[in-house]
C-alpha positions as CSV (number, residue, x, y, z in Angstrom):
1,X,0.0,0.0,0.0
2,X,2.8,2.3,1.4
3,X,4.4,2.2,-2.6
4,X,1.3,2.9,-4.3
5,X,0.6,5.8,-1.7
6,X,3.8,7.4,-1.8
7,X,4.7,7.2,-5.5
8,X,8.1,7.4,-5.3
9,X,10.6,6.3,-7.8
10,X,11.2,2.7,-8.2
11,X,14.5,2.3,-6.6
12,X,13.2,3.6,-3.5
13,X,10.4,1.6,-3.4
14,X,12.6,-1.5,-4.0
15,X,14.4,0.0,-0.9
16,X,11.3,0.3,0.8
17,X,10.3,-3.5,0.2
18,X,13.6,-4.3,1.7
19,X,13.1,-2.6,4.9
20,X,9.1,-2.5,5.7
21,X,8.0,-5.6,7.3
22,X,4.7,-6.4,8.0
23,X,3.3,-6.0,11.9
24,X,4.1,-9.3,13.4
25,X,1.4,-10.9,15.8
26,X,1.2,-9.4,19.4
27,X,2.4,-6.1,17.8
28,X,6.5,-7.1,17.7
29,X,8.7,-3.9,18.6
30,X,9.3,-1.9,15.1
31,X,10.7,1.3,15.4
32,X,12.9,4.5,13.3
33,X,15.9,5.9,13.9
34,X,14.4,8.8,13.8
35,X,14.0,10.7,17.2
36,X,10.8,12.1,18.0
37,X,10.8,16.1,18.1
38,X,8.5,18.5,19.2
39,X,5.9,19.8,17.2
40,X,5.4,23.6,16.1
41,X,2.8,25.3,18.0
42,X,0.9,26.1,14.8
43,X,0.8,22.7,13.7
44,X,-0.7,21.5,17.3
45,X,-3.2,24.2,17.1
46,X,-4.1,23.0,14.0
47,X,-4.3,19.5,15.0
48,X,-6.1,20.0,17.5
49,X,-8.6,22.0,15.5
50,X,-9.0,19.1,13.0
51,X,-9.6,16.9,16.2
52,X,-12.6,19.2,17.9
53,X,-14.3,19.5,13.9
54,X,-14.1,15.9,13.3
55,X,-15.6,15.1,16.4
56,X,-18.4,17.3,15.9
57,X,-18.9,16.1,12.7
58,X,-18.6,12.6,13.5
59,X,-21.7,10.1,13.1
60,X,-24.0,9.2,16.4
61,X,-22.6,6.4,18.7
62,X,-23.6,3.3,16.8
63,X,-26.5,1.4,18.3
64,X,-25.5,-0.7,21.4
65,X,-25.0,-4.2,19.9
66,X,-24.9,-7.4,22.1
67,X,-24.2,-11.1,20.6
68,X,-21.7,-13.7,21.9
69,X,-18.5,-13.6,20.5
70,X,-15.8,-16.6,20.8
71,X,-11.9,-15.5,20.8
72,X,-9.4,-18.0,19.8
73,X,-7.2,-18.1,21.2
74,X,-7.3,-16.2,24.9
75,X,-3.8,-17.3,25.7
76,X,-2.1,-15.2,23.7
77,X,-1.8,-11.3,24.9
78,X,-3.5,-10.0,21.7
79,X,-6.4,-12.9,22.0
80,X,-7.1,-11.5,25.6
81,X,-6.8,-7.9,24.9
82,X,-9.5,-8.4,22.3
83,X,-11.5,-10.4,25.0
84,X,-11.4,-7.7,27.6
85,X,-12.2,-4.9,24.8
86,X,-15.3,-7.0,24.1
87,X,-16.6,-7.6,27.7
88,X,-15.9,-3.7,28.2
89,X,-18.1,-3.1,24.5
90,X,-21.3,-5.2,26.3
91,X,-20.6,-8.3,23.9
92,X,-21.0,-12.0,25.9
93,X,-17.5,-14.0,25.7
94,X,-18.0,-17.3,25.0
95,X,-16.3,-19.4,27.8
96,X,-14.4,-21.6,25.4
97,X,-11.3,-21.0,23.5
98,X,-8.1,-23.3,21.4
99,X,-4.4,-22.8,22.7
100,X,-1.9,-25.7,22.6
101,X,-0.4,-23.9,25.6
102,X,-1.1,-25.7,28.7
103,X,-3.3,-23.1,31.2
104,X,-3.7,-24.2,35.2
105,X,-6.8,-26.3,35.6
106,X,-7.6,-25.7,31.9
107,X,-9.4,-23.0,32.4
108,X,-8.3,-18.9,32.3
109,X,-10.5,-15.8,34.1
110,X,-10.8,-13.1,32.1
111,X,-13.1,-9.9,33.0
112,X,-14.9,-12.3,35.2
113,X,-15.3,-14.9,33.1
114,X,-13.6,-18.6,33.2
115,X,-12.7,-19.4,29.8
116,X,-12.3,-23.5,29.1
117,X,-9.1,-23.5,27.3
118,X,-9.4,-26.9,24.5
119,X,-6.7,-28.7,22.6
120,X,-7.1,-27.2,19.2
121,X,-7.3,-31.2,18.2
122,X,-10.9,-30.8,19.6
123,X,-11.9,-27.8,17.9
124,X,-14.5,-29.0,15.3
125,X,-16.3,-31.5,17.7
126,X,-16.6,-28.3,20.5
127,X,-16.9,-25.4,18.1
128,X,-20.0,-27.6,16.2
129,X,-21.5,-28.6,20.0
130,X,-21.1,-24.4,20.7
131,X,-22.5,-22.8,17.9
132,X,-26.1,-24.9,19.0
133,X,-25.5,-22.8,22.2
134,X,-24.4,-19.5,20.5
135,X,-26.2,-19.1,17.2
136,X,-25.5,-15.5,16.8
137,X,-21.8,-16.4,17.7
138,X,-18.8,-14.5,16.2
139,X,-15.5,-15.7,16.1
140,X,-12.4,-14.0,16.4
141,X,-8.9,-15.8,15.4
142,X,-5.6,-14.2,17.0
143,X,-3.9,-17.5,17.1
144,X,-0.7,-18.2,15.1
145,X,0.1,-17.7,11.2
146,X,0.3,-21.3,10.8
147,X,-3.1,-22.0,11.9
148,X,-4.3,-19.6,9.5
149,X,-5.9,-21.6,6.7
150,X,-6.5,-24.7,9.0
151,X,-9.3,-22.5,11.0
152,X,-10.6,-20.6,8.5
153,X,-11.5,-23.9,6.8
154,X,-12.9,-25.3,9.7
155,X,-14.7,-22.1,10.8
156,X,-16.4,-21.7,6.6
157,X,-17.0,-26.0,7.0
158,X,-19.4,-25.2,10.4
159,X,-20.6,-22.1,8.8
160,X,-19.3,-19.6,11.6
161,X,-18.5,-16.0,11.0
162,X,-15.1,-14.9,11.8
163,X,-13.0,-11.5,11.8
164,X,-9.2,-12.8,11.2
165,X,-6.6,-10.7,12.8
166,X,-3.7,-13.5,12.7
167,X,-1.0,-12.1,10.1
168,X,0.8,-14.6,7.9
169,X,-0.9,-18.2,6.1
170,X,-2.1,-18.2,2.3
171,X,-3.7,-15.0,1.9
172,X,-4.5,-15.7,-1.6
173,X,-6.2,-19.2,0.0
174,X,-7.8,-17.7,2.3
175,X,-9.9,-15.3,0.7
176,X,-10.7,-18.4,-1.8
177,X,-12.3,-20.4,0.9
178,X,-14.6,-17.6,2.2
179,X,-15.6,-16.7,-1.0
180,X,-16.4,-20.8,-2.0
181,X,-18.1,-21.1,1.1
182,X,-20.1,-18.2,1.3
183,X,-19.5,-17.4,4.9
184,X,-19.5,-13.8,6.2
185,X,-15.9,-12.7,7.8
186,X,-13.4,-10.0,8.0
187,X,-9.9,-10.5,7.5
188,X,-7.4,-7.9,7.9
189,X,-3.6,-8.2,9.0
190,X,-4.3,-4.7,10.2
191,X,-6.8,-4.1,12.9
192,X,-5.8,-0.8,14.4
193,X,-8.7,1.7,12.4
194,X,-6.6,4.6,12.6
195,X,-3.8,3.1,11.3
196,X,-6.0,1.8,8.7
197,X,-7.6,5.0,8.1
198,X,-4.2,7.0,7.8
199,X,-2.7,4.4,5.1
200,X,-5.7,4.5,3.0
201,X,-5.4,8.3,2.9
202,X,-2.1,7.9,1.6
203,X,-3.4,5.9,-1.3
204,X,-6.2,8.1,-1.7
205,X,-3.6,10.9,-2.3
206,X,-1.6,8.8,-5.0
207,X,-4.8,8.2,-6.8
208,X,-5.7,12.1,-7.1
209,X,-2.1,13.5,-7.1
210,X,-0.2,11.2,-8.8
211,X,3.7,11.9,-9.5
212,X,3.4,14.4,-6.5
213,X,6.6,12.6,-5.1
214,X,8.3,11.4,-7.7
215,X,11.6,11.1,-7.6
216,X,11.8,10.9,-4.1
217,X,13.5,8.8,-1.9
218,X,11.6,6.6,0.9
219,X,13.9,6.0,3.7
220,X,12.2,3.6,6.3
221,X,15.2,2.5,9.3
222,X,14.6,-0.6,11.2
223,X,15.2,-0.3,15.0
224,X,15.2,-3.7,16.8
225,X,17.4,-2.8,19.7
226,X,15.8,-2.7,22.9
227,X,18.0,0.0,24.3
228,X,17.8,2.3,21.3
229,X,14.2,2.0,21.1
230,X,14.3,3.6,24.2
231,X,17.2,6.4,23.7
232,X,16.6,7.4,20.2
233,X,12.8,6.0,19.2
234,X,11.6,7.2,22.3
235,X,9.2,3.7,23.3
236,X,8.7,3.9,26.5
237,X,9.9,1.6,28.8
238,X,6.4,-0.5,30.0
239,X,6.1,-1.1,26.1
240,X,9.0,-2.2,24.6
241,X,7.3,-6.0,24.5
242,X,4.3,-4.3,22.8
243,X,4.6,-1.4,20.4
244,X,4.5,-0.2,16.7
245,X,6.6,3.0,16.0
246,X,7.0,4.2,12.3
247,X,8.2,7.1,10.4
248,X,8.0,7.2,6.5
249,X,10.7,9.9,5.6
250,X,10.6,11.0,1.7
251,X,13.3,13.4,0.7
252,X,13.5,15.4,-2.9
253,X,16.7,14.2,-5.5
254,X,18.4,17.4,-4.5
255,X,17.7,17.0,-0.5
256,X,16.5,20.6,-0.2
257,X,12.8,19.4,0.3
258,X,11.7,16.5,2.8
259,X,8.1,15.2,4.7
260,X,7.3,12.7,7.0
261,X,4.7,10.7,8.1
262,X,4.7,9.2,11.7
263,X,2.2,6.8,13.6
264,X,3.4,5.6,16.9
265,X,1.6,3.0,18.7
266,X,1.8,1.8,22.4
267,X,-0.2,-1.5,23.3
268,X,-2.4,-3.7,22.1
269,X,-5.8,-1.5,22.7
270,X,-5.7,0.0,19.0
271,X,-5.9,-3.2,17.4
272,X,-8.3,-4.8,19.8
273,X,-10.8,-2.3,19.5
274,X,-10.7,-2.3,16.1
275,X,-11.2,-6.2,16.2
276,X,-14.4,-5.7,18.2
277,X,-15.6,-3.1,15.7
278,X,-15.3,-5.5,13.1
279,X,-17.1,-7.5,14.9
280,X,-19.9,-5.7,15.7
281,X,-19.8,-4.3,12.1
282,X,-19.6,-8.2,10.8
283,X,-22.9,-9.0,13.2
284,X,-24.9,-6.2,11.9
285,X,-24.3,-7.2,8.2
286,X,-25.6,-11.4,9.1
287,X,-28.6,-9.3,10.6
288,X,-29.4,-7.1,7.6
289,X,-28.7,-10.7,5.3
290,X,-26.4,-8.1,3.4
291,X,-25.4,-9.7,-0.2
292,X,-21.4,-8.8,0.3
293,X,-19.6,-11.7,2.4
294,X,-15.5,-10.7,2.4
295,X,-14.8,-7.4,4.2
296,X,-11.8,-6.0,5.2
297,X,-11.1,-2.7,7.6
298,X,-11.5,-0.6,4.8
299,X,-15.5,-1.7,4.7
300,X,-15.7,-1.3,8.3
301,X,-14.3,2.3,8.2
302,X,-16.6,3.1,5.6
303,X,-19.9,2.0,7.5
304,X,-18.6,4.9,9.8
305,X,-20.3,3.5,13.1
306,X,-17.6,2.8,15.4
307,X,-17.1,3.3,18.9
């Protein structure tokens, strides 16, 4: 996406391709070299202005939704900040989830709830016994990239909806199987809206302005060292484990000109309220018996009624 937005010229993008890697499941450090500065006053007043006139143009709070929603799996820190984002959006957590990781007593509390943690060996004979309990029930998959495929097929063979927000697997494959089976889901490797939103600007201004940077250079600088992240990238310190820091810096051929773009992420919330929006978005479309099956983020930005 980042190439198409920017439009630069093809070495840099080559360059680009080199260096961007895609965000790794449970949000792996990535960070710049690049250390944060303060902004002009002007340009905080003016972000702030944008702030206070988007929010007053902003839709109405979306109508309170309730349905059961399954997370697989809770083990993992991404799979349990998506349950507690749910639980704390009114949905009902479904007190079963897959993890291959052995739990005490098999069983994990979360918000309140004791969640039956399964051998993912069991899946299909639980998951078909569940959905006669649940038949409004969403599934969410933040499991492992290798289990990609493997669940999507089983979730499209018991006909249950799914938002996938597990990176990696056949994406090609993937979308293949929804599509033969005619099951509704959202798959995304990016969950965080705003991070959505801001790269699908980009694109939208390299559809309507294109050439505006070309023949500039993309310089994208990898930080994976814990201590730098902290000294230069500025991460602070109760993040380091969980964080997503990047700067796009595009410079003109004669250096006299240069932008950036910055998005710097702390935590796992971002992503795992997007993931409940997409789920809520998801149930609203098996209500309305909507045509459309596949969505991605994009779709559930443009419904506009998130949280």
């Amino acid at each position: 996406m980042l190439s198409a937005a920017f439009a630069v010229h093809p070495a840099a993008v080559a360059s680009q391709r080199h260096s961007v890697r895609q965000r790794q499941q449970f949000c792996a450090p990535i960070g710049t070299a690049t250390p944060r500065r303060r902004l002009p006053v002007a340009m905080l007043s003016v972000t702030n202005a944008v702030a206070t006139q988007s929010r007053e143009s902003a839709p109405a709070s979306p109508r309170k939704l309730s349905f059961p929603i399954l997370v697989n799996s809770c083990t993992g820190k991404m799979g349990k900040s998506v349950a507690e984002a749910a639980v704390s959006a009114g949905l009902q957590l479904v007190p079963v989830s897959f993890s291959a990781i052995e739990v005490p007593d098999g069983k994990l509390n979360i918000c309140d709830t004791d969640i039956h943690i399964h051998n993912p060996s069991e899946s299909e004979r639980i998951l078909r016994s569940i959905a006669k309990d649940y038949p409004d029930m969403i599934v969410v998959d933040y499991t492992v990239p290798d289990a990609v495929n493997a669940n999507a097929e089983l979730y499209c063979k018991l006909g249950l909806p799914f938002v996938m927000g597990t990176t990696g697997g056949d994406r090609q494959l993937l979308n293949k199987t929804v599509q033969d089976a005619n099951v509704y889901a959202v798959i995304s490797p990016q969950m965080g809206k705003q991070v959505v939103a801001f790269l699908a600007a980009m694109e939208i201004m390299a559809e309507k302005f294109p050439g505006a940077f070309a023949g500039y250079k993309l310089e994208v600088n990898l930080v994976r060292d814990p201590e730098e992240q902290l000294a230069i990238v500025g991460v602070p310190e109760e993040h380091l484990a969980g964080h997503a820091f990047h700067n796009y810096h595009l410079t003109s051929p004669d250096e006299t000109v240069s932008f950036e773009f910055q998005h710097n992420v702390c935590g796992r919330s971002i992503y795992a309220e997007g993931t409940v929006d997409a789920a809520m978005f998801l149930h609203t479309k098996i209500r309305s018996g909507a045509d459309k099956k596949l969505y991605d983020m994009i779709d559930v930005l443009r419904e506009g009624n998130m949280r």
